[in-house]
NUTORKE-359281 format. One line per 5 residues: number of its first residue (from 1); their letters; for each residue x, y, z of C-alpha. Coordinates in nm, 4 decimals. Layout:
REM residues N
NUM> A> X/Y/Z  ...
This chain:
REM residues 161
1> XXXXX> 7.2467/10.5537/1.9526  7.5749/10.3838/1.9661  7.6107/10.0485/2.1413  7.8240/10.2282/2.4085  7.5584/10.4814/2.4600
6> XXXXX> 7.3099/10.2218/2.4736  7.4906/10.0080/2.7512  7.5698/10.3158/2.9755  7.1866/10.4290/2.9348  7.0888/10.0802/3.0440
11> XXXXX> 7.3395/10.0470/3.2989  7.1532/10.3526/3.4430  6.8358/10.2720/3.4540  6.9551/9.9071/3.5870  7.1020/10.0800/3.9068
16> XXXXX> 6.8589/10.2914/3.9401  6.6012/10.0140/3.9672  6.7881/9.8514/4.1715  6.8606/10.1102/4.4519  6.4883/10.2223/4.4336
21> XXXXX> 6.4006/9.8185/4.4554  6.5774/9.8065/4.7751  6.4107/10.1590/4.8671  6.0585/9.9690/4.8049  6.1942/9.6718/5.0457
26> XXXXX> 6.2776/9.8972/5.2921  5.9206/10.1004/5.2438  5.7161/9.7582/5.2586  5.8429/9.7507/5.6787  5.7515/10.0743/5.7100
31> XXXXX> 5.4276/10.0832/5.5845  5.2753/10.1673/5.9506  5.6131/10.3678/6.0743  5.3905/10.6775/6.0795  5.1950/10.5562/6.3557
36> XXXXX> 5.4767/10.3561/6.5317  5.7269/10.7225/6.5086  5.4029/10.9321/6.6458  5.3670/10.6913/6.9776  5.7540/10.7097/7.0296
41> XXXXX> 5.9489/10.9406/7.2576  6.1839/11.1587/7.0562  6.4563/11.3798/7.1314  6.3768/11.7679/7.0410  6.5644/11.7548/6.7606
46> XXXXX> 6.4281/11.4884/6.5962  6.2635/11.5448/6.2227  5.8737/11.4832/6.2164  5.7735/11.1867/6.0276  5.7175/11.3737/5.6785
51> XXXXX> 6.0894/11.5123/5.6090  6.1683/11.0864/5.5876  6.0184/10.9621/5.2611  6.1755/11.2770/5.0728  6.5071/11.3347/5.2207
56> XXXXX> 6.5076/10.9380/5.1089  6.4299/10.9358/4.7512  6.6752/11.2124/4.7194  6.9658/10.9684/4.8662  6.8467/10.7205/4.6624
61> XXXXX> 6.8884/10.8801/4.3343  7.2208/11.0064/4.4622  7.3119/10.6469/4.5482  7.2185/10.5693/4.2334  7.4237/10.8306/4.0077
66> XXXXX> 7.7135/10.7505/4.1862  7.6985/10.3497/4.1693  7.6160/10.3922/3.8013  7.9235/10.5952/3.7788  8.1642/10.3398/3.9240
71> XXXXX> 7.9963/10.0594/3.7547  8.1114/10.2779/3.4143  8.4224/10.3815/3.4849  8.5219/9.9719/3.4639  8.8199/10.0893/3.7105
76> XXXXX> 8.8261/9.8792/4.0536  8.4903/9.8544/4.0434  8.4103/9.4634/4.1654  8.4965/9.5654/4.5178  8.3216/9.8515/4.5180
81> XXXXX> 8.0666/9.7425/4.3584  8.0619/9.4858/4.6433  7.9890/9.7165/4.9243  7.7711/9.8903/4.7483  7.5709/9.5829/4.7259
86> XXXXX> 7.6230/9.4883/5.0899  7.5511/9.8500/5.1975  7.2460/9.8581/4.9657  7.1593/9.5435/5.1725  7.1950/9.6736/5.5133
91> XXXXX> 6.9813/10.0044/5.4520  6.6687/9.8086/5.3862  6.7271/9.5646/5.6860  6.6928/9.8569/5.9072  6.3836/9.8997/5.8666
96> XXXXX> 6.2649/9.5610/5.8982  6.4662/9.6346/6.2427  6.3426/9.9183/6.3666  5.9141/9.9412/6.2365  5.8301/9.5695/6.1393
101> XXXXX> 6.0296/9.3672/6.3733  6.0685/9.6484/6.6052  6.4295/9.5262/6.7642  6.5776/9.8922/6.8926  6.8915/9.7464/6.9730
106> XXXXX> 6.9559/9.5437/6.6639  6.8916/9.8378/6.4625  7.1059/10.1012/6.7275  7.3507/9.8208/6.6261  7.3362/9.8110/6.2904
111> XXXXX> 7.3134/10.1561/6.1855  7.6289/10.1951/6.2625  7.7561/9.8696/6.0625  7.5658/10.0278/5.7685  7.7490/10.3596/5.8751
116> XXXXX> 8.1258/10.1526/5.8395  7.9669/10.0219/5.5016  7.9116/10.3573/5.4044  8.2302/10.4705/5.4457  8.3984/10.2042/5.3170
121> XXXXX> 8.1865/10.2529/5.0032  8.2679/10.6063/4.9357  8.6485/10.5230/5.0059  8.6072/10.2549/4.7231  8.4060/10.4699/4.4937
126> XXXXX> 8.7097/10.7081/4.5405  8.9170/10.4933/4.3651  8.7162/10.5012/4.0484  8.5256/10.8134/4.0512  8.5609/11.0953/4.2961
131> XXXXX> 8.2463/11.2425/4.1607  8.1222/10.9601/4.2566  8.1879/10.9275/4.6263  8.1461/11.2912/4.6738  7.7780/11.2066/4.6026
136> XXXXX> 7.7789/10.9767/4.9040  7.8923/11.2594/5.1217  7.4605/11.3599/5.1985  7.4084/10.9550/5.2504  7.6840/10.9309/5.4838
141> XXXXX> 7.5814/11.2741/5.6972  7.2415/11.1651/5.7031  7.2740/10.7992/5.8497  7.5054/10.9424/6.0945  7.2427/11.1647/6.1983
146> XXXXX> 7.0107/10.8625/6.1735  7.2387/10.6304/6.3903  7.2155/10.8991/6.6611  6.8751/10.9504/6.6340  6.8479/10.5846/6.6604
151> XXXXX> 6.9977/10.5490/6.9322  6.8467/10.8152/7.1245  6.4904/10.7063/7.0643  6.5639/10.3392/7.0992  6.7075/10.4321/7.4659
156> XXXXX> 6.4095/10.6243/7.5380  6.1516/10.3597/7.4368  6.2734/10.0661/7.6594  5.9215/9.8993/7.6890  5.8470/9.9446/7.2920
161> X> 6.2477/9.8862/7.1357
């Protein structure tokens, strides 16, 4: 294997650790969201608890592909980089928001930063790979539905959010 092959492979697996490392931060404050979801009053359309924890490790190996694609392209990538980073940072803060600290309207609130971070993320990864930030095109539809769904059950929960 060639030293270029070599870097990229690690470069890879480095991301992917990463992402899933923030995943794993995020799971530790919802270890007991199955219980905390169940007692909570949802709007019809809300997903039961089990479509979470795979719909999730599918964005996260998207996130993944696509930072490690920026990060090799060496084009504009510091910024982007950046915000991935920052956005990487917000995800697993939710959590700690929403099931461990259980603060409805922080997290109502800061969905929708992470939502802006999103965005801003893809529009970076642009830049450098469209491939890419097409692959944050599920992440961002899903957190939008998230924010919504958010907010709906945090205003429907006054006395537990």
């Amino acid at each position: 294997m060639n030293p270029g092959t070599t870097r990229s492979v690690a470069g890879f697996f480095g991301w992917l650790l990463l992402t899933f490392a923030a995943a794993a931060l995020g799971a530790i404050a919802s270890a007991n969201a199955p219980a905390f979801y169940a007692q909570l009053d949802k709007p019809s359309w809300a997903p039961p608890a089990g479509v979470f924890g795979p719909v999730w490790t599918v964005l996260y190996a998207l996130m993944a592909i696509s930072v490690w694609l920026v990060w090799r392209a060496r084009r504009l990538t510091r910024p982007a980089l950046a915000l991935f980073l920052a956005q990487l940072a917000a995800n697993a803060l939710w959590s700690w928001l929403f099931f461990a600290w259980h603060r409805g309207a922080f997290a109502a609130v800061e969905v929708l930063v992470l939502l802006a971070l999103i965005v801003a993320t893809a529009v970076a990864f642009w830049r450098s790979s469209r491939v890419a930030a097409l692959l944050l095109v599920p992440y961002l539809l899903w957190v939008s539905f998230a924010s919504a769904l958010t907010w709906s059950v945090w205003l429907r929960n006054p006395g537990v959010l």
